[in-house]
Steps between C-alpha positions, in 0.01 A plus 500: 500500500285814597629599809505203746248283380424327213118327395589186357321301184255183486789339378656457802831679419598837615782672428684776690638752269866544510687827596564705257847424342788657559764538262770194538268304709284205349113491506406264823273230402214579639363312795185241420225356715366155326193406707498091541365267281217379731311840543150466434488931474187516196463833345194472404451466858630819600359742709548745807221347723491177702475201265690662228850407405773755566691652296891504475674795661864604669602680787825651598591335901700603769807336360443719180400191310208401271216285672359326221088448605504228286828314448508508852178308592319401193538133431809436800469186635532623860275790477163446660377815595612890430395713775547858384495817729475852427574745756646863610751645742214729624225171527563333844312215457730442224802542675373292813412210279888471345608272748232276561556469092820426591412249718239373252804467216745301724253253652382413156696614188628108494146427437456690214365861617685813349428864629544795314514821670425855303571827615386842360579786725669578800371637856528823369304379144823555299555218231700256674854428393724192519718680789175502701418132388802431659417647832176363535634151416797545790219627752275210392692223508329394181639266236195445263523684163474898570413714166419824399211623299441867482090565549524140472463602100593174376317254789161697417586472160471100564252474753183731551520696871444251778353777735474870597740423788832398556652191517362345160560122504492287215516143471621300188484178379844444337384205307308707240563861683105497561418802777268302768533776732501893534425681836608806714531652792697369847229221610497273247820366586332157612291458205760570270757234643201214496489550124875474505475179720254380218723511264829334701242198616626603893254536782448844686601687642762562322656810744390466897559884617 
């Protein structure tokens, strides 16, 4: 794939591209994401803005594994919500949010809410790398999905700019990947997890601080 990442297809497959072969070895199949039979995703739909359907894309996670936006959510029976975060080392309302996130993902990933955490660039605004995904995971305490995206290329490249300021949250309905909510900035923590509570059928609030 080109370089981490790769943008997958309306057809709900993507492919990562194989290494390149070395003499005596045999070609590794390469790996494939088939998005489940029940998701509602409608190109024709598609958009970057709230009401649109988004489209499919892949990010490289802390693990140094593909997250599959799609195959992941779309369609899966016990996904009710996606709750998607991007943040920076250098934005501390970003990093002061991670583990009420946490907190979020444990009290309710059993009732169908997944959160996706991007990261771009460092405290020093250096492109993070997966040793630094690492750290920030161990000094976290976090366990929900943790992914990379370079000038979060590939997230804009799905979904228009939430906001001028850091954190951008996005919410998702995983039934048909329909956006039904983009905001920014460190106060709109609150808002943001009553349109997740929407979409779990659980009464706020969902985090008491």
């Amino acid at each position: 794939c080109i370089g981490d990442l790769l943008v997958c297809g309306e057809s709900g497959l993507c492919e990562v591209a194989p290494d390149e072969e070395t003499p005596g070895e045999e070609t590794p199949e390469p790996i494939v994401n088939t998005v489940h039979e029940d998701c509602g995703f409608d190109a024709e739909l598609q958009g970057k803005g709230v009401g649109d359907h988004v489209k499919n894309f892949s990010l490289k996670t802390v693990y140094d594994t593909e997250y599959n936006l799609h195959s992941k959510n779309c369609g899966q029976p016990e996904r009710k919500a996606l709750y998607l975060l991007l943040g920076t080392g250098w934005c501390g309302a970003c990093e002061n949010y991670a583990k009420r996130a946490e907190v979020l993902y444990q009290s309710y990933k059993d009732a169908g809410l997944e959160i996706l955490w991007i990261e771009s660039e460092d405290q020093n605004h250096e492109p993070v790398t997966l040793e630094w995904l690492t750290d920030w995971q161990d000094e976290k305490g976090t366990t929900f999905p943790l992914t990379r995206d370079l000038g979060f290329n590939y997230t804009y490249g799905a979904m228009a700019h939430a906001s001028t300021s850091l954190p951008h949250l996005y919410i998702i309905d995983p039934t048909t990947m329909e956006l039904v909510y983009a905001e920014g900035g460190g106060s709109k923590w609150d808002e943001a997890e009553g349109i997740v509570a929407d979409l779990l059928g659980v009464d706020m609030p969902l985090y008491n601080q």
